[in-house]
C-alpha positions as a Markdown table, in Angstrom:
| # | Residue | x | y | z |
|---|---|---|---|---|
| 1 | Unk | 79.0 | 103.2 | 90.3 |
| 2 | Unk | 78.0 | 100.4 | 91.8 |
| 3 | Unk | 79.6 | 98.2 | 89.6 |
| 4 | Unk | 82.9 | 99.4 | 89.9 |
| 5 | Unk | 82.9 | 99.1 | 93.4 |
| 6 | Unk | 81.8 | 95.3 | 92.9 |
| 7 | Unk | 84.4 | 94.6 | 90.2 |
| 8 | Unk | 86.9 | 96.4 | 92.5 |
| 9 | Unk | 86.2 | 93.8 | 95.5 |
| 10 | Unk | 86.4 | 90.8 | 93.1 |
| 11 | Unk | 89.9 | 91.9 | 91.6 |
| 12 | Unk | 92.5 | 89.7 | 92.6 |
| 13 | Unk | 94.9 | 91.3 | 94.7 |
| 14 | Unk | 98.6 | 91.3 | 93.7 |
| 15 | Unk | 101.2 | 90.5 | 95.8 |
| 16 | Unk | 103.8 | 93.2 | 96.4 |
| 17 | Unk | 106.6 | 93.6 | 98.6 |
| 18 | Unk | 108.4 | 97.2 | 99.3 |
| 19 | Unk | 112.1 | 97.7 | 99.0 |
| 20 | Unk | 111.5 | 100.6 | 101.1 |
| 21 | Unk | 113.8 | 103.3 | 99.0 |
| 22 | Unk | 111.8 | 105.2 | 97.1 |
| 23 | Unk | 108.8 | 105.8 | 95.3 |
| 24 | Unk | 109.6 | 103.6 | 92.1 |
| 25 | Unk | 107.9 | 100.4 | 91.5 |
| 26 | Unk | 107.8 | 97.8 | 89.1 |
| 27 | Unk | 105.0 | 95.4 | 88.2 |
| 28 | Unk | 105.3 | 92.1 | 86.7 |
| 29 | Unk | 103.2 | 89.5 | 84.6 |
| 30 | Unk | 105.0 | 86.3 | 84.4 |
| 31 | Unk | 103.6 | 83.6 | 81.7 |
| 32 | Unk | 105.3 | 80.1 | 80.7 |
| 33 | Unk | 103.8 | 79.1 | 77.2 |
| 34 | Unk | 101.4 | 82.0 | 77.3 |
| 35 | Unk | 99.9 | 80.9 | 80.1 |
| 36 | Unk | 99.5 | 83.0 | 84.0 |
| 37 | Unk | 102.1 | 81.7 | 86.4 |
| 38 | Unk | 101.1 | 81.0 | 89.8 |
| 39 | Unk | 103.4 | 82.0 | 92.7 |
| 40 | Unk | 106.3 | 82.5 | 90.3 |
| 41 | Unk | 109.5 | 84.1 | 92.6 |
| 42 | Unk | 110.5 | 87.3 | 91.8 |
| 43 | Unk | 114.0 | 88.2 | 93.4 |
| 44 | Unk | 116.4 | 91.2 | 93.2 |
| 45 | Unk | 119.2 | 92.7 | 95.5 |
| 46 | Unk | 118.7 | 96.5 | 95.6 |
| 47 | Unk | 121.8 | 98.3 | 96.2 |
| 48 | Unk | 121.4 | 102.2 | 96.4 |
| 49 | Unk | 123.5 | 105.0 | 98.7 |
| 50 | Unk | 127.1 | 104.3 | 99.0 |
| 51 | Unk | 126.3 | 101.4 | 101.4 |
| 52 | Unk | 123.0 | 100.7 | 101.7 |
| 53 | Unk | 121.3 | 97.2 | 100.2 |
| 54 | Unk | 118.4 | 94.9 | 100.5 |
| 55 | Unk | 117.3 | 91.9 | 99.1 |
| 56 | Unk | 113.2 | 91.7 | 97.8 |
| 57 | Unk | 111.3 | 88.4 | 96.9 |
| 58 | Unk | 107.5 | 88.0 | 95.8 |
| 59 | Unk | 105.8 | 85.5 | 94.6 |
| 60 | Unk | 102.8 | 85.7 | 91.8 |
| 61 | Unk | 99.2 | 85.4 | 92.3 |
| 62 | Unk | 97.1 | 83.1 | 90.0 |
| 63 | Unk | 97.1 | 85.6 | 87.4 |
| 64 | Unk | 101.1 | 85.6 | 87.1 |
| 65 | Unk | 101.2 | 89.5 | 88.9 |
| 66 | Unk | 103.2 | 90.4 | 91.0 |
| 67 | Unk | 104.8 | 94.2 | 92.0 |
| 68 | Unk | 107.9 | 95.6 | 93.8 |
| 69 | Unk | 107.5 | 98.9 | 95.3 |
| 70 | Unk | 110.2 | 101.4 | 97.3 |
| 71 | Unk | 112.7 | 101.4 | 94.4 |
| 72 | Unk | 115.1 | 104.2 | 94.5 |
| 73 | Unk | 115.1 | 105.8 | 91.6 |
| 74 | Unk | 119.1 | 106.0 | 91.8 |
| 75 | Unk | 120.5 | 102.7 | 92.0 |
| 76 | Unk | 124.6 | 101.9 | 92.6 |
| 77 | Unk | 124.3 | 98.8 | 90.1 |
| 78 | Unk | 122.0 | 99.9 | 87.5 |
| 79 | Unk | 120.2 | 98.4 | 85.8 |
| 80 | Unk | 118.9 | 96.2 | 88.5 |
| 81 | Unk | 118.4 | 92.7 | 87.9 |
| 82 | Unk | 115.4 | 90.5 | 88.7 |
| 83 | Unk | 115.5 | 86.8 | 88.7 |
| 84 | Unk | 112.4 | 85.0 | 87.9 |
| 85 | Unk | 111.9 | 81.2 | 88.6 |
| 86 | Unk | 109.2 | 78.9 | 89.2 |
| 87 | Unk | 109.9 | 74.7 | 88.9 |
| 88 | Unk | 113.4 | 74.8 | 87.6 |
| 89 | Unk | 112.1 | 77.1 | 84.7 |
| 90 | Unk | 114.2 | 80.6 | 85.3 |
| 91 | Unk | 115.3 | 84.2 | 83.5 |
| 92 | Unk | 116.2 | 87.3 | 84.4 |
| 93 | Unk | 115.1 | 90.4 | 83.2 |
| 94 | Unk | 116.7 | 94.1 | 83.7 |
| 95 | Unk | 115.2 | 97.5 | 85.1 |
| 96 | Unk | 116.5 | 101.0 | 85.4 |
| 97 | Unk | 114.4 | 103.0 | 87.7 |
| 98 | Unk | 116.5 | 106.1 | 86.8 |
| 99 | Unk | 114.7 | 106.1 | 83.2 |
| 100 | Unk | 111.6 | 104.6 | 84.1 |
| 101 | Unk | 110.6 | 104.7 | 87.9 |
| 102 | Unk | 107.1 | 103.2 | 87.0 |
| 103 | Unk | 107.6 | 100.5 | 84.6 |
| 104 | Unk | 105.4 | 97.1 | 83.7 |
| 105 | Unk | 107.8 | 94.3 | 83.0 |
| 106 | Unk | 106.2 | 91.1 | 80.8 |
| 107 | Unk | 108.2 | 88.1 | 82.0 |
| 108 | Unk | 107.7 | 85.0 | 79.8 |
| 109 | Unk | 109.7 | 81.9 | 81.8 |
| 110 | Unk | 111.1 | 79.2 | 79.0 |
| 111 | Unk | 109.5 | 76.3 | 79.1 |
| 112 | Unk | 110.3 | 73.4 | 81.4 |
């Protein structure tokens, strides 16, 4: 038991930003020639209701992870689209909360 509670304090944490919506999330791994990307920016514009819309950015810890939380699970522009960029090196990659509100999304960058 102890253990666990060590190797919980010494996991890295991962950033995450909340689109404050709903309770669907995405969580990313970004890699560039199979390799971790650090601080990597993760951006999306959330549009959900008949008006309502917000913008979301993170940026990846050393292990390429990063998480966006508070997606609705009904989205106006489905599927959303996030852009991923780090150094000039950019995709984009598409979710649909409405089929998977909890999803893990492996982003690999081309390389630059």
């Amino acid at each position: 038991m102890l253990w666990t509670a060590v190797a919980a304090a010494q996991a890295p944490e991962v950033p995450s930003v909340d689109a404050g919506a709903g309770a669907c999330w995405v969580s990313f791994s970004v890699t560039q020639d199979h390799k971790p990307v650090y601080n990597a920016k993760i951006h999306a514009e959330v549009r959900y209701g008949m008006v309502h819309k917000t913008d979301v950015e993170v940026g990846t810890n050393y292990e390429g992870k990063a998480r966006v939380s508070g997606l609705p699970q009904k989205v106006r522009k489905a599927p959303l689209v996030f852009d991923v960029r780090k150094d000039g090196a950019a995709t984009s990659v598409t979710h649909d909360p409405a089929t998977n509100c909890h999803a893990s999304l492996d982003v690999a960058l081309p390389s630059s």
